[in-house]
N, C-alpha and C positions, 0 to 999 in steps of 0.2 A: 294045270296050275303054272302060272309065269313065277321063273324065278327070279326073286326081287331080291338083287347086290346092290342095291342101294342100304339095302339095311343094317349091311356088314359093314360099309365101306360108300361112307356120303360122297367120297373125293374121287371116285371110279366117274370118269368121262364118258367113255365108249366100252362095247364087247361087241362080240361076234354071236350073233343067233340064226334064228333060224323064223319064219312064217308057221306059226301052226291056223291060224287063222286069218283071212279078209271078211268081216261084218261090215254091215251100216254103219256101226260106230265107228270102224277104223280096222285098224293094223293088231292081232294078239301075237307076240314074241311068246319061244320059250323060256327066253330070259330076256330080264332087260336091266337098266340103270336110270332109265328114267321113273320118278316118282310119280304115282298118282294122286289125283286131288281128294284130300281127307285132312282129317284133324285139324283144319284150318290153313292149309298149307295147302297155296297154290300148284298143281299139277303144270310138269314140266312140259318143257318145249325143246326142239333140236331136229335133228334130222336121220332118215333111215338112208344109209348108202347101199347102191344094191352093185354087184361084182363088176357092173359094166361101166361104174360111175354115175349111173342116175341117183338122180338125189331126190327122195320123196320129204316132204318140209311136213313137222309132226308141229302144230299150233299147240297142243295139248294134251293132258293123258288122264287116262281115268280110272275105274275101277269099273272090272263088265259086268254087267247083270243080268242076272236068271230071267226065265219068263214070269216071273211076277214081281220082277223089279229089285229083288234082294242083291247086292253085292256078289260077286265071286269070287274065286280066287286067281283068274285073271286080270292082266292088264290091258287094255286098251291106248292103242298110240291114235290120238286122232288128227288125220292128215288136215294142213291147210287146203282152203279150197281151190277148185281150177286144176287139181290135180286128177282128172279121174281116167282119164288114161293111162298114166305113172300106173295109178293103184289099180285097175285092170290087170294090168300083167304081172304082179306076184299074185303067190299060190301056194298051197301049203307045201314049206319045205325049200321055198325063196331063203336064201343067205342073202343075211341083209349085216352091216356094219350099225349097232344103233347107238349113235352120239349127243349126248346132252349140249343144248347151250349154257357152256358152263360159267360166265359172266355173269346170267339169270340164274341159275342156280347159287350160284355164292351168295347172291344178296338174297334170296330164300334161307342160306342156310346162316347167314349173319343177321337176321332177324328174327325166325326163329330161336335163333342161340338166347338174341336180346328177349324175347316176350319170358322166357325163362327164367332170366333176371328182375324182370320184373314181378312173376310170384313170391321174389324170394322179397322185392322191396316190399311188395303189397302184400302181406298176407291173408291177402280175402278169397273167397272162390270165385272162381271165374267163369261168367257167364253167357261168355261167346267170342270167338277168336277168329281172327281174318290175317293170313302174312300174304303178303304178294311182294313181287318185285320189288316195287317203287314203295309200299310203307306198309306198316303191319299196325296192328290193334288189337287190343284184349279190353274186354266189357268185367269189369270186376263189380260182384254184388255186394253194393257197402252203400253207406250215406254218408262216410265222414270225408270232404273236402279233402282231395291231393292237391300240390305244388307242383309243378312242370318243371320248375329248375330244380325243387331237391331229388327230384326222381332222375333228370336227366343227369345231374350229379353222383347220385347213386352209380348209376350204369355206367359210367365215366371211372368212377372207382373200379367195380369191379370187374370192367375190361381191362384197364391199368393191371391189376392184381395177377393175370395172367391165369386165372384157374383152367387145370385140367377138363376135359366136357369127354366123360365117357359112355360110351354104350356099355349094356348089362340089359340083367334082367331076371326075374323073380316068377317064383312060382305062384299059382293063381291062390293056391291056401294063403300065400304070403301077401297076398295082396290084401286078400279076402280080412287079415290079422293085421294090417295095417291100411284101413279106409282113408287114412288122410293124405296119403300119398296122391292119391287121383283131385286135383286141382281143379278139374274141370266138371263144370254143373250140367253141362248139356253134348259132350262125349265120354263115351263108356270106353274104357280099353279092350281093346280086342282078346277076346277068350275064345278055347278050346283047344290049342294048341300043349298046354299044362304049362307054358309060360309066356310073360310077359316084357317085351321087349322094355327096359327103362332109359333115361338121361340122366348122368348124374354129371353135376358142375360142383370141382373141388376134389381138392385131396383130404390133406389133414384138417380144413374148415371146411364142412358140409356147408355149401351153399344150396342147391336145389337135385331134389332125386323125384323123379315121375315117370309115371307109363308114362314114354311117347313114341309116334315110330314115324316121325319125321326125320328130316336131314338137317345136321347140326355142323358148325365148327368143332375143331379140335379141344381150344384154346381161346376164352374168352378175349386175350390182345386180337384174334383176326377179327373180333367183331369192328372194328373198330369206329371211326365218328358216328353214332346213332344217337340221336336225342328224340327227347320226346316234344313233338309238334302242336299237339294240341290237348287240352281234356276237357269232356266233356259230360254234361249230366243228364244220359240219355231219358232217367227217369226217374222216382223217388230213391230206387234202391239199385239204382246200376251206374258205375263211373266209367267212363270211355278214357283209355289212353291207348292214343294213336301216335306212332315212332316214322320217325324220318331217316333217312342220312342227312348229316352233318353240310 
């Protein structure tokens, strides 16, 4: 199992690990900081330094899978290509340096903050979610008409407002005893652990509390310029809003 300090600590850059594996897919760390691709949150990128200065360039990260294709509880760093000589020569038990790029990360973790803000503007359930880099989107299942400036207004407010964004997290009975909490129509929170990682935005005004185990700001002011770029009606009963930077 890799262990994932990302989930304690979104602002952790780099750590020091170690190779327990080289697959097809890539690189499996025993720890890492880079996040994998899930909950709609694009899996990171950065670089593995190994002790002599080579620098193997990670395009992307994953989540590795069984032989029948299920999830595990490993990470996968998957190298850019042209590298395969680099990644020949580590082996399990390579000391490698593994560092995030953390400029990409930030604006992952400042639109993720934003689509959070937006459950609290919209409260419909949502029914499909994409952040990446360059702009993020949530599918909310509804048919009543949004505004693109009251919403961006919205999120303007309450990034101004400065609210706390902390990690937590709940037992799966307590989830189980509060179903409305899960926002999302087409991801399930991760269970078996006996609890559930959350997001809460707000102190004394609860703005938004949900399973989530992506990577967030502190402090809704760092989200800062984000508006909403476009919305759309991808069908009878789903509205698209898709976020920009400013």
């Amino acid at each position: 199992m890799t262990q994932d300090l990302f989930r304690s600590d979104s602002y952790q850059q780099a750590c020091e690990a170690q190779v327990v594996a080289v697959t097809e897919a890539g690189v499996v760390l025993d720890r890492t900081v880079f996040y994998p691709l899930g909950g709609g949150q694009a899996g990171d990128a950065g670089q593995l330094v190994l002790g002599d200065g080579r620098v193997l360039h990670i395009a992307d990260t994953r989540k590795a899978k069984d032989a029948e294709g299920r999830p595990t509880a490993d990470i996968v760093h998957v190298p850019a290509a042209g590298q395969d000589a680099l990644l020949a020569a580590l082996h399990v038990g390579t000391s490698v340096r593994a560092q995030i790029d953390w400029p990409r990360r930030l604006r992952l973790m400042r639109f993720h903050t934003t689509t959070h803000l937006l459950c609290h503007l919209v409260a419909q359930p949502v029914d499909g979610c994409s952040i990446t880099p360059d702009y993020a989107r949530l599918d909310f299942h509804m048919t009543e008409p949004l505004d693109k400036e009251v919403l961006t207004q919205g999120i303007a407010t309450l990034v101004a407002a400065a609210h706390p964004v902390v990690v937590g997290a709940i037992t799966d009975a307590e989830l189980d005893a509060n179903p409305a909490l899960v926002k999302s129509m087409s991801v399930s929170p991760p269970r078996g652990s006996g609890t559930v990682r959350t997001i809460r935005i707000g102190a004394a005004e609860l703005i938004d509390l949900q399973p989530c185990g992506g990577t967030h700001v502190a402090n809704t002011a760092e989200i800062g310029a984000v508006v909403v770029t476009k919305i759309e009606k991808k069908s009878a009963q789903t509205r698209r809003v898709v976020l920009g930077f400013a």
